[in-house]
N, C-alpha and C positions, 0 to 999 in steps of 0.2 A: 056726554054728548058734545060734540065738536061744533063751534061755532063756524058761519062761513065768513071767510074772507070779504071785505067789501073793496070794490074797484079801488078807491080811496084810499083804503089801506096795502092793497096791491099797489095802486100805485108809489106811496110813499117809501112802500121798502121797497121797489126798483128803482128809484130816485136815489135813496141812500148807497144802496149796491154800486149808481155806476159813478158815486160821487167816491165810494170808497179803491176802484177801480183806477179812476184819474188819480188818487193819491198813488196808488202801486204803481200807475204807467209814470208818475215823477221819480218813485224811488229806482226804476228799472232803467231811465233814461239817464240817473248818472252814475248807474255802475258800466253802462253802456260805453258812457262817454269816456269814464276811466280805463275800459278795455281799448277803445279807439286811439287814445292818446299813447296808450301801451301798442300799439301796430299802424302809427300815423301810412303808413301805405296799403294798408289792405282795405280795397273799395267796399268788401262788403258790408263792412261799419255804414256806411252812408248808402248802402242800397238797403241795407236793414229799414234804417230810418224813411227811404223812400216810400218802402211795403206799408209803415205803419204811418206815414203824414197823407198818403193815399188813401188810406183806411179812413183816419181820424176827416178826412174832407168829405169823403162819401156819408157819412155816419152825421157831417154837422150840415151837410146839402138835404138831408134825411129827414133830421128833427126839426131844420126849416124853412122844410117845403122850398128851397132852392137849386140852383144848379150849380153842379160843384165848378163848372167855369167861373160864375159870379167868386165863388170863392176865390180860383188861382187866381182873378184879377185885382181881389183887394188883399192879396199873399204877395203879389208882382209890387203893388202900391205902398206895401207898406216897407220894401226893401231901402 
């Protein structure tokens, strides 16, 4: 007989999921970089990055409860 899952432990293993996730968007972001640096002229290396830092802001505007303006301004401030 199958036990049920409790929210708790849903939630734990989708915590771990998107902790394991961010590790793969690290490894993905410097074979990225080493393909960019291999085509220092072709924009789409940095529009790549645009679709997914657009992403990653809506997604942390998401989790709290903010707007992703607030984000671009402390993205602007920390330049």
């Amino acid at each position: 007989m199958a036990t049920k899952q409790t929210a708790s432990e849903l939630y734990d293993e989708r915590r771990d999921d998107i902790a394991r996730v961010t590790d793969w968007i690290e490894l993905e972001l410097d074979k990225h970089k080493f393909a960019a640096k291999a085509n220092p002229k072709d924009w789409g290396y940095p529009g790549d990055l645009g679709h997914v830092r657009e992403m990653l802001i809506e997604t942390l505007a998401f989790l709290s409860n903010g707007e992703t303006q607030e984000i671009e301004d402390l993205l602007s401030e920390c330049r």
